[in-house]
N, C-alpha and C positions, 0 to 999 in steps of 0.2 A: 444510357443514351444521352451524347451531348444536348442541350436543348440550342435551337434556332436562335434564340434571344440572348446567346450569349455572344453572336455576332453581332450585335447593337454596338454601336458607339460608345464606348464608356464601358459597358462593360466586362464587370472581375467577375473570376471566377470566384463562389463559395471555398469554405472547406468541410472538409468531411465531416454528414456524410453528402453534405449539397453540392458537391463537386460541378456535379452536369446540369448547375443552375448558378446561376448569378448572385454572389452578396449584395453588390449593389449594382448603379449605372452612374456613377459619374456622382452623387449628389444625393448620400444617405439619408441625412436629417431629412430634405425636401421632400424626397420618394416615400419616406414616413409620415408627415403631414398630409401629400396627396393621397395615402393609402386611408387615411382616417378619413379624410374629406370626400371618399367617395371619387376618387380621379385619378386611380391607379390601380395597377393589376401585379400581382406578382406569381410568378413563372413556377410554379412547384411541378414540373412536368416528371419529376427525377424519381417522385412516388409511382408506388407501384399500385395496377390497377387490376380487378381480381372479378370475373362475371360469374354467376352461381345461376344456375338455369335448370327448367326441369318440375314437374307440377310436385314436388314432396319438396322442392327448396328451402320453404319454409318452416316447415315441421322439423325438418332436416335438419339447419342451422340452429332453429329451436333445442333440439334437443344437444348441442355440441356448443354452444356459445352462450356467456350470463347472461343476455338478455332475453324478456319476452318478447319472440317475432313472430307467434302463429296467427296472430290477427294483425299483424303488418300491413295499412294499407298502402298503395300504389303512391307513391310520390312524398309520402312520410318519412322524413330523416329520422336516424336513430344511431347510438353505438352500442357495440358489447365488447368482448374480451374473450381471447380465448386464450385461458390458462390451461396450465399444466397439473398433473396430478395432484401436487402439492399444493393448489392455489396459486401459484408463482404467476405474474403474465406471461403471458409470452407474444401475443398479440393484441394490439389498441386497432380497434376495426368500426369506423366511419362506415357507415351502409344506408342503402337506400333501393327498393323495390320499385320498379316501373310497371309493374304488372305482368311481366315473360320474366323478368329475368334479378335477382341482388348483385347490387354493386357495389363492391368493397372498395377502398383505399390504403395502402398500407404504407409501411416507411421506407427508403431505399433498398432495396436487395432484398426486403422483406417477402415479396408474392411469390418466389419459387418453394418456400417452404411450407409458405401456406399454402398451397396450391396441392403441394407432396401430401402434407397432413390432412387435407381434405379427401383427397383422392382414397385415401386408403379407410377413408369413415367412408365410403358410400355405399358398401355392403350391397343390397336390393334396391335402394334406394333410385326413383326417377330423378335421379339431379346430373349436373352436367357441369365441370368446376375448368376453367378458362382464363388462364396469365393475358390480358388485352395490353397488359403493357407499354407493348410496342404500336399498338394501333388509336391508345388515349391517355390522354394529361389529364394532369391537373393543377386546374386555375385558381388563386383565389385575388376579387374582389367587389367590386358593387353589382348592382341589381342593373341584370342589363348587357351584362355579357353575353348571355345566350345557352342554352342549353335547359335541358328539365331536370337534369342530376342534381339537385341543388342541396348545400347543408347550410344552416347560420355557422357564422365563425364571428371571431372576436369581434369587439367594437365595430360592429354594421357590415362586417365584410358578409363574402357569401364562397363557402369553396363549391367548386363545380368542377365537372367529370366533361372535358370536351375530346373532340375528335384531335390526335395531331396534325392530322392534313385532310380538309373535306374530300380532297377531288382523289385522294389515293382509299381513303379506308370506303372499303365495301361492304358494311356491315349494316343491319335494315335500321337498327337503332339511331346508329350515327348519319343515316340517311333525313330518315323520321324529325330529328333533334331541330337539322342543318333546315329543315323545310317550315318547322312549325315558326323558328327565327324567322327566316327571309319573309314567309307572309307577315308579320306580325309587326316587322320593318325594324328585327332588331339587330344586332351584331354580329359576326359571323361567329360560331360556337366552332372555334378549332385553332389549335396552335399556331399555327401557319399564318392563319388571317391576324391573330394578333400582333405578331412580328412586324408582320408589315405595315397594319394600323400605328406599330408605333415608331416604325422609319416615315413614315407619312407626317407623324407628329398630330394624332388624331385628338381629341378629346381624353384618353385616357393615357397616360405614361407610363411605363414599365417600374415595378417598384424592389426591389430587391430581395433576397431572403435576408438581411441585417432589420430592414424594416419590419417583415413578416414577425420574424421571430421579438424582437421588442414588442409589439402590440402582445403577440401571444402569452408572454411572457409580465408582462402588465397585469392582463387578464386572468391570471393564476391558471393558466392551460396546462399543463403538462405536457410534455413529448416522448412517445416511446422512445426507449432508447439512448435519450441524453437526460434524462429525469430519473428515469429508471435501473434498476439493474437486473440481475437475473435472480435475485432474491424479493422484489419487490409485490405484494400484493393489494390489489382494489383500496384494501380500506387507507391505505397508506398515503393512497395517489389523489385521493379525491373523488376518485372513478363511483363509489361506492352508491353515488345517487344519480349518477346519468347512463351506467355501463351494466348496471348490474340491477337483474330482477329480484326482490330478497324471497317472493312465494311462489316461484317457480316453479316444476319440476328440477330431474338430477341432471345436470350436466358437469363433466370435466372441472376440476376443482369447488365445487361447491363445498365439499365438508369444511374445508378453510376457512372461504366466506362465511359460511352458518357458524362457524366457531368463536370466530372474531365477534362478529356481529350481535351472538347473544352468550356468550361467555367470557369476553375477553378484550380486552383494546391491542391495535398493534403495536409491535415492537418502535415503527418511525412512522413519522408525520412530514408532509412536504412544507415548506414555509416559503414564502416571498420577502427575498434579501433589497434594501436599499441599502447601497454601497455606499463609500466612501469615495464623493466626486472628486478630492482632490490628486488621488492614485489614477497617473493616466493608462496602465494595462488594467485588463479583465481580468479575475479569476478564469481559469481553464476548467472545463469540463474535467473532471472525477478531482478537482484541487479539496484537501479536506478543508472542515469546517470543524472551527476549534472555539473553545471558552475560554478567556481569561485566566492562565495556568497552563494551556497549551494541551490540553486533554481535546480530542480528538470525538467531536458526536457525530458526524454525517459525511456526507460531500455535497460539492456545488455541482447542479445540474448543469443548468444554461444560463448564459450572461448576454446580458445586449445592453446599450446604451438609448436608453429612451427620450424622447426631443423635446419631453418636459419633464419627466421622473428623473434622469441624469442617468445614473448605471445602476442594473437592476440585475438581478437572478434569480432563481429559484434555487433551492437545495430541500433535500431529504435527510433529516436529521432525527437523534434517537427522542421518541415519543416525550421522555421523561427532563428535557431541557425546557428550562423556565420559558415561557413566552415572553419575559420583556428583558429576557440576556442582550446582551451584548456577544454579540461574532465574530470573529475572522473566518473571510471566504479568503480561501487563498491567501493568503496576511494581508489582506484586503478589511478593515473595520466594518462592520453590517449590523444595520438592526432590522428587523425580523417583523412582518404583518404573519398571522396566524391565516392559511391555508384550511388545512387539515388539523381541528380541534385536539388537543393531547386526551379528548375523554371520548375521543370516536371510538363505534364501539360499543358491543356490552350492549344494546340498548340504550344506550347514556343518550343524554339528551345535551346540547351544544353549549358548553358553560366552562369560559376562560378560565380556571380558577386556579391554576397552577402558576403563581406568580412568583418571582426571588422574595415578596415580600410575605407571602403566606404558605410556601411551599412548607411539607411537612420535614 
């Protein structure tokens, strides 16, 4: 679904898979400055949004997702992961309980699968699993926009689950949300009103997904999907201490996780690439990532151009590459900050030690 805010002035269209949202508006670098400074917002409507309803929600999700949610309270943010048999992800799932109902976030095109594969867990179960999609966005930036779906996101942003139009969606929640704002004398919590706050030229500017994605990408975030691939598991991603309970009960892919974690290290580690400012293209998503010789360890996830780092990435590379090599992304020159430890894993406790200079 095109977003509104790609009728702004200035505004480009993304690329895939941010198609139905905006790269920027006219004025990258800026829109990235105002996003850190708390005086911008950026349009991620193009995510899919996912309601879990129904008094066993909890337990329910508990039992199918790595995280602990059966004492989830009301308004507490959390992630989990819903892997595949094998451990593999296959879903990175932001959530959040208001007290009736879970509300997920997922990546583009993502929520009809998930949606599929939930449906067919519900067995006996009191839950109730709901694509809102089309009746909520989502936003991310300062405190203040409006709504109570709220999660931290990178350097002081804040992503939040708003209505796309108050005056069309008939939903008690998005009533609820829109009313507790207006008393409270804050913003209006819906896609709609933001657009036009920012034809108005209000206090907050529209900020693009080029800027999003740099700050994320800064912050060693990962992104389903362009970080990842269909072989990718938790301990690989980072995921392994914000997404994953480690003495939980059994859910869907666990034997993986328990294997890694006290037997074994994984196979790749993600890293955070500084580029090479002089080369004016990106590496391109899946471009490999090679060593000195031209041997082949990983690939490049996601690239952006940061307004003080210069040009930066992420990649996924194999576990057993020295931490102070030298890279090519793309034939792009990269040197490498450590992510995901090469001794994650095993129980191992976090210790650089795999150097070119003392490597065995």
């Amino acid at each position: 679904m095109e977003s509104p805010l790609l009728k702004l002035p200035g505004a480009v269209a993304a690329d895939s898979p941010d198609q139905e949202v905006a790269s920027h508006y006219g004025e990258p670098a800026h829109e990235q400055r105002a996003l850190e400074a708390g005086k911008a917002f950026v349009d991620r409507s193009n995510r899919g949004v996912v309601r879990v309803e129904g008094a066993d929600r909890l337990r329910w999700l508990h039992s199918l997702l790595s995280q602990h949610l059966e004492g989830l309270r009301p308004g507490e943010p959390t992630e989990a992961l819903l892997l595949s048999p094998n451990g593999h992800i296959e879903h990175h799932l932001p959530m959040i309980d208001d007290g009736e109902a879970v509300w997920v976030h997922v990546e583009p095109g993502a929520a009809p699968s998930l949606v599929e594969f939930l449906d067919k867990m519900r067995f006996m179960m009191r839950v109730e699993v709901t694509d809102v999609s089309e009746r909520y966005a989502v936003v991310t930036g300062p405190a203040g926009l409006g709504g109570t779906l709220v999660w931290p996101d990178a350097s002081g942003t804040e992503t939040r689950i708003v209505a796309r139009d108050a005056d069309a969606v008939d939903d008690a929640h998005a009533r609820a949300d829109v009313d507790a704002d207006a008393d409270a004398g804050g913003a209006s919590p819906d896609l709609a009103g933001l657009s036009l706050a920012a034809l108005a030229d209000g206090d907050l500017r529209p900020a693009g997904m080029w800027a999003y994605e740099a700050i994320r990408i800064a912050a060693h975030k990962p992104r389903m999907g362009l970080d990842t691939d269909h072989k990718a598991i938790p301990h690989e991603m980072g995921w392994i201490d914000s997404a994953v309970h480690l003495s939980k009960g059994c859910y869907r892919g666990q034997e993986t996780v328990a294997r890694v974690h006290n037997l074994g290290r994984p196979p790749r580690r993600l890293v955070f690439l500084h580029l090479d400012g002089s080369v004016d293209t990106l590496p391109a998503h899946g471009d490999p990532v090679e060593i000195p010789g031209g041997r082949t360890v990983g690939f490049v996830g996601s690239a952006a151009r940061h307004h003080e780092l210069g040009p930066i990435a992420l990649a996924l590379v194999k576990r057993n590459v020295p931490v102070d090599a030298e890279l090519l992304a793309g034939g792009v020159a990269a040197s490498q900050e450590v992510v995901v430890s090469p001794d994650t894993g095993a129980n191992a406790k976090i210790e650089l030690r795999r150097t070119a200079a003392n490597r065995p």
